[in-house]
N, C-alpha and C positions, 0 to 999 in steps of 0.2 A: 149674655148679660142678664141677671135675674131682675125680678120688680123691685128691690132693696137694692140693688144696686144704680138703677135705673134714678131709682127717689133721688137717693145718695148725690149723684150727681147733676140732678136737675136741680136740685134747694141748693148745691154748692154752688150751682151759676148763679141762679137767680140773685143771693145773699151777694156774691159779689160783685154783678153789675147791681144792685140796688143800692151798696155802700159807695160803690165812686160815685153815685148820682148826686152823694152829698148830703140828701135829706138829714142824714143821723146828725149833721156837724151842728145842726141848730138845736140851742140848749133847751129852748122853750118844747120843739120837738120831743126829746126827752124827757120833759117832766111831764107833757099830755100821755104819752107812752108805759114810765110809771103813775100814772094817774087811772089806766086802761089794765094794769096790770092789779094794780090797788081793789079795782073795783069788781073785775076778773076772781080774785081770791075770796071775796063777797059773796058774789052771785056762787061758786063753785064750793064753797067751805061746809054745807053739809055730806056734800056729794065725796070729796076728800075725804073728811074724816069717817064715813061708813065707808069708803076704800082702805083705808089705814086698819078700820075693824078687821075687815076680809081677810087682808093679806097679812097684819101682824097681830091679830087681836089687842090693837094698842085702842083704847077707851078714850071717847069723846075731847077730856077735861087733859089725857097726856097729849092728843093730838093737839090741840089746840094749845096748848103751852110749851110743849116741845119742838112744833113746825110750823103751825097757822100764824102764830101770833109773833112768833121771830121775825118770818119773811112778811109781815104785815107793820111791824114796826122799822126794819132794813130798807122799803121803801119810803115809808114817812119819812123818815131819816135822810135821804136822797133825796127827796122833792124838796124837804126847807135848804139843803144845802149843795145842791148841783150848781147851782148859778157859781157860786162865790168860788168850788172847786174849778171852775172850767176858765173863770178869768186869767189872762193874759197878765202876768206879774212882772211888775219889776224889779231888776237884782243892781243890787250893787257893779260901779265900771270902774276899774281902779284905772288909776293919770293913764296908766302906759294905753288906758285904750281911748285916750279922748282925741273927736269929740264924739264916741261911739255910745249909745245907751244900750245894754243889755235888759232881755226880756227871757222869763221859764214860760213855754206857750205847752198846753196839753193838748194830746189830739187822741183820736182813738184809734185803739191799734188796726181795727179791722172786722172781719168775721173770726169768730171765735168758736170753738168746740165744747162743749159745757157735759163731761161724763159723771152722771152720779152713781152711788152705792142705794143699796137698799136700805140702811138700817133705819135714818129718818129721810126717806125717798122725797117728800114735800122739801124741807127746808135746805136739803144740802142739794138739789136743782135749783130751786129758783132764787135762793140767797144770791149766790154766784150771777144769777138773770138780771141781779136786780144792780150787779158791778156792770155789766154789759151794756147793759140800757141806760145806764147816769153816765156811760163813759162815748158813748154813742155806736156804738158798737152792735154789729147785728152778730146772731147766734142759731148756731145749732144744740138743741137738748139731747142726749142720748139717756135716757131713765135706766134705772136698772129692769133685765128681766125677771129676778126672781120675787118682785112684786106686781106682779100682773096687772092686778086692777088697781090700783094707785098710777101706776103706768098708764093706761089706758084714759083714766080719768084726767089727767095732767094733760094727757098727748089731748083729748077734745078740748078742754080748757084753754090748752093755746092755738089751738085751729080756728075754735070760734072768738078769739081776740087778737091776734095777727094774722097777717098773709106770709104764707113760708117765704115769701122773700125777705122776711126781716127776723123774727123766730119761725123756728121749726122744732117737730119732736120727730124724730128716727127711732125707732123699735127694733129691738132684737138682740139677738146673742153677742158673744165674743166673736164671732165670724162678721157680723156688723159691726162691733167698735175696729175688727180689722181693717174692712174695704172703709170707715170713719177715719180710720189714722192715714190712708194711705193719702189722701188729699192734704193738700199744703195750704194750712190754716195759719192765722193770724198770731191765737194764743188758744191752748189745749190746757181747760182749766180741768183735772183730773181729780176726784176723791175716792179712795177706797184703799187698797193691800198696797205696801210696798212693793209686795210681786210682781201684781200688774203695774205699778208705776214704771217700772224699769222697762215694761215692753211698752208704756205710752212714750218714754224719754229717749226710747232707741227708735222710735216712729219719726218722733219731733227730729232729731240728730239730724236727720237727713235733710230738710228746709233750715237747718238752725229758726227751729218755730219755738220761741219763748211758751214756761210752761211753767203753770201751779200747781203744786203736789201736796194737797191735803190728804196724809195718809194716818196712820195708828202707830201701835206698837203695844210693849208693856210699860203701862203707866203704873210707876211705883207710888204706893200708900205707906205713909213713914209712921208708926205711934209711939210713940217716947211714953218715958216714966212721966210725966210731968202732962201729959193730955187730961184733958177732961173727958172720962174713957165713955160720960154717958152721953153727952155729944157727941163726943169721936162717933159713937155707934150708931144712934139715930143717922146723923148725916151719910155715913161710908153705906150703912144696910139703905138710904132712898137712892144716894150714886151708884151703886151696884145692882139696885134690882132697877133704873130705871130703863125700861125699852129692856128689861129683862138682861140688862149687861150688854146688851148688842150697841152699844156706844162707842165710837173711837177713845173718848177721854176716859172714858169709867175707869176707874181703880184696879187696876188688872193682880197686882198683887201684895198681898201686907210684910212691912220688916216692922216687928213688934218687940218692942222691949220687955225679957222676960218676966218680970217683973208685973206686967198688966196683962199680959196674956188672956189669963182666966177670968179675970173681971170683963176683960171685953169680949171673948168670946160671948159667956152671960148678959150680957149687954145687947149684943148685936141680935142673937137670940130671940131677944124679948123687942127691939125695936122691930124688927121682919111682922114681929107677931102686931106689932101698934099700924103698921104701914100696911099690914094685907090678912090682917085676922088671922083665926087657928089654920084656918084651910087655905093655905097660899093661893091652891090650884082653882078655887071657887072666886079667889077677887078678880072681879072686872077689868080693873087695874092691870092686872098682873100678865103682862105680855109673853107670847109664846117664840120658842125658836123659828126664825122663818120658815126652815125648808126640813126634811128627814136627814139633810147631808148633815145642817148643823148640828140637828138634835143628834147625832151618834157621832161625830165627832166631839162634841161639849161633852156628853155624857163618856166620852170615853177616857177623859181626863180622870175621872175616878178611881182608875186603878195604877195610877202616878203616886197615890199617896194616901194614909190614913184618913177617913172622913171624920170628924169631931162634930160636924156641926151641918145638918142637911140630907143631903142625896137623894131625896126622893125625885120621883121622873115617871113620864106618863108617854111612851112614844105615840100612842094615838092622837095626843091632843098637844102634842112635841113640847109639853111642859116640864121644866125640871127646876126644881126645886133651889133655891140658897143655900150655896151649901160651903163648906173653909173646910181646908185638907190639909194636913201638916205632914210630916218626914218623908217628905219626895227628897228624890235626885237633883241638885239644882242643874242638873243638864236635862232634865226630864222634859217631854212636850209640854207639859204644867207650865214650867217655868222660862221654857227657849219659845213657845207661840204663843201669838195673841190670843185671848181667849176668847169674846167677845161671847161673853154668854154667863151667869148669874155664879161663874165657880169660882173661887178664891186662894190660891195657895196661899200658906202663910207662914213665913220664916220668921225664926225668934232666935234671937240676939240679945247679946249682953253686955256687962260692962267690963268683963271678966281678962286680963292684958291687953286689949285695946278699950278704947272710951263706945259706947253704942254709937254716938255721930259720926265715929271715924271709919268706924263697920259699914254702915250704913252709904255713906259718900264712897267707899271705894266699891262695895257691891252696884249700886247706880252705874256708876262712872265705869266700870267692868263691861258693861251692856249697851247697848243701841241706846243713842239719846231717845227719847220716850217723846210722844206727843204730851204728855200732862207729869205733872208732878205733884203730891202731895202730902203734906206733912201736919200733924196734929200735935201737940206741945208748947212749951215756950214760945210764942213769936219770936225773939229774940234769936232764938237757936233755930228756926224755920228759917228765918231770913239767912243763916251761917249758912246752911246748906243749900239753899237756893244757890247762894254766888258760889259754893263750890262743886254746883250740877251743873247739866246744862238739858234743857226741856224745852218745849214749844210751847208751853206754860205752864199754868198750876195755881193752886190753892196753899194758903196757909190755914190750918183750922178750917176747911170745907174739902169738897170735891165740886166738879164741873162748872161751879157759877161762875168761873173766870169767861167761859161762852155768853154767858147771860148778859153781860154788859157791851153793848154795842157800839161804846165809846171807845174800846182798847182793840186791836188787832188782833184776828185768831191766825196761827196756823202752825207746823212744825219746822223741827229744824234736824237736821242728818238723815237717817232714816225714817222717821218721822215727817219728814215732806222739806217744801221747799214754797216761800211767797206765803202772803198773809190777805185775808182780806177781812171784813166786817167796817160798815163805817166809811170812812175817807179812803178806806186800804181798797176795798173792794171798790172803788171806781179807780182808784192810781193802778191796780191790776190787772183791769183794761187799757188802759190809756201808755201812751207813751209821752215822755216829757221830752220836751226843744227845746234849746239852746238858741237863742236869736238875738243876733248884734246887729241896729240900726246905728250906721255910721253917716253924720251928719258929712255934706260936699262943700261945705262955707269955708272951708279953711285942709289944709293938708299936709301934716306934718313929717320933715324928709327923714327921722330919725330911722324908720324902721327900711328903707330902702335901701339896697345896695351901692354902694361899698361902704355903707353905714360908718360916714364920715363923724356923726356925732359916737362915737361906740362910748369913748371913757364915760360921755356924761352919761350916757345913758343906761350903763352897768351900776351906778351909782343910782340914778331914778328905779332900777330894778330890783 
């Protein structure tokens, strides 16, 4: 047995004789805990985001808007409202069950597995920490490896603010989330490839261990004639280069009405140039591929199709360029993988025997439900298509801010994942809800007893 293996199962005992001890069930418990985490992301927040420089060249102001300041607000958020989430409620008892009062009681599920992705390494681990910890729940973190030192800064950050008997961070490859899965955990909150989700749900099968599936896909970008094409572009060119496109929601590919085509290519053009100056590869900003696998993979989507607009690429500095490519194969890798990286295919459509919306909904609808959805034009006819897709969310007239509001539930739906959290979602995603009937003993009515001598009346009260 190796030292990871060893760890493995020493934090998996510890966490669960530490949860039956009960401590976690006290709510006040829980909010000194996110109060300890609160202040944890404090002390540790320059150290993060010069870890975030390291490993994704992501700059101070994206790290701090797109990771610090999420999980710094998802905790505030939990501390004014864990109390009220954890009370004991009462439900409606209809006659047939009197004199019984019905109670919804919450409890936590347990220990939990918490696997994140690389691309924002910060907020998509400890978002999920922050369900765990309001729901009372202790946890294991598994980081991604191919962020190293983001990893490593996280894994000190929580050693010197819990005792692995309540979080822990575990290190290492897919041969670690392996001997990870093979332990029989509570709940296995997972984000990353549908790929791998299917070998974390074939893990979980075996305990019937409940499981959250934050994964991606291609999230279609819809532009109708009727867009405001120099919105449209500003916005689509900040969603697309932000984190360099390595975002699950990012805009993965445009259906453009032919008609606007060339205005927003032109467009988008010149917003790239407002968002990161003439020299892309010089903005600070302007995030790199994580690893060499991605950069020649991303970059090898270029020869799928015509470039119009882009292509430059730097494999030293694994930089590539915004770039929109048009007359691919709609069966091409372009357009059947996720991209997750700054390229854009873009299909143009008409109104030419069918109507563009009707093009448009059945191309969708042809495809794996998407994590994101997004459509620029008419509200009106945004909302048509909303109720005739189906998505894990989306924008009308934007990209990604549907994440930014902590009040609405994130997650996907088909291949796109499974379970939602943010908000009240992200502790109900720990928690399990009970069912609890207190039946008073003052009185005892013979209806429901056999040989249910009251039957007619009581078919009648039913």
């Amino acid at each position: 047995m190796n030292s990871v293996q060893d760890r493995i199962l020493s934090v998996y005992a510890l966490q669960k004789g530490y949860f039956k001890t009960g401590v976690t069930l006290d709510v006040e418990f829980r909010r000194r805990m996110l109060e300890k985490l609160l202040h944890a992301i404090g002390k540790w927040e320059s150290k993060l985001a010069d870890a975030l420089w390291t490993d994704l060249h992501k700059s101070y102001e994206e790290a701090y808007l797109t990771e610090i300041s999420i999980v710094k607000g998802e905790i505030k958020n939990h501390m004014r409202h864990v109390r009220r989430w954890s009370k004991r409620r009462k439900a409606h008892s209809p006659l047939k069950l009197f004199p019984s009062r019905s109670y919804i009681v919450k409890e936590p599920l347990g220990t939990a597995l918490i696997i994140s992705p690389w691309n924002y390494p910060v907020q998509l681990l400890l978002n999920p920490l922050v369900g765990a910890i309001s729901a009372g729940c202790t946890a294991v973190l598994k980081p991604s490896p191919y962020v190293p030192t983001v990893s490593q800064v996280i894994a000190d950050m929580i050693a010197d603010t819990f005792e692995d008997s309540y979080i822990a961070v575990i290190q290492g490859n897919r041969d670690v989330n392996r001997m990870l899965l093979e332990q029989r955990w509570d709940l296995i909150f997972f984000t990353g490839s549908p790929a791998l989700a299917k070998t974390v749900m074939a893990a979980a099968a075996r305990y019937l261990t409940p499981v959250v599936l934050e994964l991606g896909g291609k999230s279609p970008c819809i532009i109708d004639k009727t867009a405001n094409i120099r919105r449209a572009a500003k916005r689509i060119a900040w969603g697309k280069t932000l984190n360099s496109g390595q975002t699950c929601i990012a805009p993965d590919y445009i259906l453009i009405h032919k008609d606007v085509k060339e205005a927003f290519v032109k467009a988008f053009a010149e917003e790239v140039r407002v968002l990161h100056g003439e020299d892309v590869a010089a903005d600070k900003h302007y995030v790199r591929m994580v690893n060499d696998r991605a950069f020649e993979r991303v970059t090898g989507y270029f020869k799928d199709g015509d470039i119009i607009y882009g292509g430059g690429s730097d494999a030293e500095t694994r930089f590539i360029e915004p770039t929109i490519i048009e007359n691919m194969s709609l069966d091409s890798p372009l357009m059947t993988e996720e991209i997750f990286g700054p390229v854009f295919p873009m299909v143009v459509m008409d109104d030419y025997v069918r109507p563009f919306a009707e093009k448009v909904v059945d191309f969708v609808n042809s495809r794996e439900k998407p994590l994101a959805f997004y459509y620029f034009g008419d509200e009106a006819d945004g909302w048509d298509m909303v109720k005739r897709t189906s998505s894990g969310g989306g924008c009308i007239n934007d990209v990604i801010m549907h994440i930014a509001n902590e009040n609405v539930p994130f997650g996907g739906v088909g291949n796109s994942g499974m379970g939602r959290y943010h908000d009240r979602d992200s502790f109900e995603a720990f928690s399990h809800t009970r069912s609890i009937v207190a039946t008073g003993t003052w009185i005892d009515l013979p209806f429901r007893y056999m040989p249910y001598k009251m039957f007619k009346l009581v078919k009648k009260i039913l």
